[in-house]
GUPA-181801 format. One record per atom (N, C-alpha, C): z, y, x. Coordinates in steps of 0.05 Angstrom, whole numbers, plus 5000, padded with zeros to 4 digits. Atoms other than C-alpha are relative to their C-alpha. Layout:
// GUPA-181801
ZYX...
***
This chain:
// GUPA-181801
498750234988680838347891497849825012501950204980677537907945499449794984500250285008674937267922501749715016498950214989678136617945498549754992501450165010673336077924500049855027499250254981672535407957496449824992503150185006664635197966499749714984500850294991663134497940496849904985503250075013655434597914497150125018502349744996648534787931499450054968501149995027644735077875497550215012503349804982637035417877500550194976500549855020637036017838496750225000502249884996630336397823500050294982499649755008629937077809497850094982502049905015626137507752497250015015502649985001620137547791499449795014500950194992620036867813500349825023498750094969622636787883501949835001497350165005628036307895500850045030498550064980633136187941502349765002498750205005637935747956503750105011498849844996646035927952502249784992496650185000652535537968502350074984498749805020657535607912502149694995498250195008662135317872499949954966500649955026663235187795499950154989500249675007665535837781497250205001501149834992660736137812497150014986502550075013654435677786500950124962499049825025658435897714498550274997499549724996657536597730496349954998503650004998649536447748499349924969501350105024648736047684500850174965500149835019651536667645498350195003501549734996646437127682497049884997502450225016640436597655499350094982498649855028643136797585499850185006499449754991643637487609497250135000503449914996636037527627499750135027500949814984638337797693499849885023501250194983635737207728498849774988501850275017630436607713500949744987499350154994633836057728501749895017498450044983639435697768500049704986499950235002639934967777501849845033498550144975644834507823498149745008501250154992642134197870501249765018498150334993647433687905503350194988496850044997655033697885501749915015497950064988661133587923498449975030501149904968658333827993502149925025499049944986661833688052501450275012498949784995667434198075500250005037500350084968663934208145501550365019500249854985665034758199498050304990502249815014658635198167501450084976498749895026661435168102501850164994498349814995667335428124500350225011500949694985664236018164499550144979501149805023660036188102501750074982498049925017666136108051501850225010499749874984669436518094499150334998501849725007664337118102499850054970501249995019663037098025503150104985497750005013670437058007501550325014499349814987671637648053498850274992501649825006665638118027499050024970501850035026664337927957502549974976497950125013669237867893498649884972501350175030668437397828499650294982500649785017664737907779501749834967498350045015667837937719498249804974501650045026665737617650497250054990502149865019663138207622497150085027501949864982658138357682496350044991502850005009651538617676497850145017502549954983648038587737500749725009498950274987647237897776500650135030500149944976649738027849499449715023500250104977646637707908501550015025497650004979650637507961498050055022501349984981647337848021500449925027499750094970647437528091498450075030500849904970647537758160497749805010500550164984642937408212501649705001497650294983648836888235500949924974499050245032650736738157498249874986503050115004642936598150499949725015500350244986643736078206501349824989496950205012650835748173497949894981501650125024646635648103498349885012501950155000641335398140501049735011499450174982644434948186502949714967499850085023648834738118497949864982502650075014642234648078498949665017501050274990640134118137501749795002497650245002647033768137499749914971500550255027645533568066497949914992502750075006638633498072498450044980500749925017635933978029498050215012502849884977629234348060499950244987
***
């Protein structure tokens, strides 16, 4: 089953070997990160603004994510990265500068 989630966060998450990124979400979703912390099958995850604007971007990226990706379950035991095309690279970024987050 598709996901249906409704953005309203950033959050940076950094991966086992240290890299980070940065990844538009929601509570559920930061949930889901802060069981894969615990899990060991990622470093860290931390929010970095709440209650985001539900701009035009947001709604492209919610959109693409809710279309290609579904809530993993509970028991999961891999973390999945949400992978993005070119043009869903631009949305997050162009998101990222609407809240003024570099």
């Amino acid at each position: 089953m598709k996901s249906h989630e409704t953005f309203t966060l950033i959050e940076e998450i950094t991966r086992l070997d240290g890299s980070k990124y940065m990844e538009i979400s929601d509570m559920v979703q930061n949930g889901r990160a802060e069981l894969a912390v615990e899990r060991k099958l990622i470093k860290q995850v931390r929010i970095l603004q709440l209650n985001i604007a539900h701009t035009p971007h947001v709604q492209a990226y919610e959109d693409y994510v809710n279309e290609n990706y579904t809530m993993p379950a509970e028991d999961f035991t891999e973390f999945q990265e949400w992978k993005r095309t070119p043009e869903m690279q631009e949305e997050v970024a162009a998101i990222l500068h609407e809240n003024h987050i570099g």
